[in-house]
Phi, psi and omega in degrees: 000154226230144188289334188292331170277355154281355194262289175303327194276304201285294176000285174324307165297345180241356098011263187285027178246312185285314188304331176280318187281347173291311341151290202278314208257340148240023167318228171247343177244009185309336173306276180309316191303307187294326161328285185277344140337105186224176200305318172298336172293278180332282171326305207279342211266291150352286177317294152335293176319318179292293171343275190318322165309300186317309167334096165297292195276168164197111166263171167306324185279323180305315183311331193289316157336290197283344159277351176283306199300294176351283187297323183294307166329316212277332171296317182311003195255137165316299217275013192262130187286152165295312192293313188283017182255336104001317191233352143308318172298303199299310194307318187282327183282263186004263221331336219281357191294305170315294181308308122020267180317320199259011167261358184281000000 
């Protein structure tokens, strides 16, 4: 891989990084979002966030992908509630518009 294309790739990743947190903690729900955060959130939201950096491209279905393979981890765990694994995943999947825009 050629350094202008790592460059341009982490670039893309730090995009989407400002932007899901942009998203997440001042949106239209930042208020509720910031409430309702909790450590597994934080981690699971990270992943994603990692995953998507690895990507030279990033369409909806990849986006989509890595948060379902995510969310699928995450049910198996006790202490993660469904509705709220539930309305994390749709929050994130919302984001792909947001994300979408700041990568243009």
């Amino acid at each position: 891989m050629k350094t202008t294309e790592k460059v341009i790739g982490t670039g893309i990743g730090i995009a989407a990084l400002a932007a899901l947190g942009t998203y997440f903690l001042t949106g239209k729900k930042g208020n509720e979002n910031r409430e309702a955060v909790r450590g597994w959130m934080l981690r699971m939201k990270g992943e994603v966030l990692e995953k998507v950096e690895d990507l030279k491209q990033l369409d909806k279905e990849d986006y989509y992908r890595i948060v379902d393979e995510a969310a699928a981890r995450y049910e198996r765990l006790e202490r993660v509630g469904a509705e709220e694994l539930k309305r994390l995943t749709q929050d994130l999947k919302g984001a792909w518009e947001h994300v979408r825009k700041e990568l243009k």
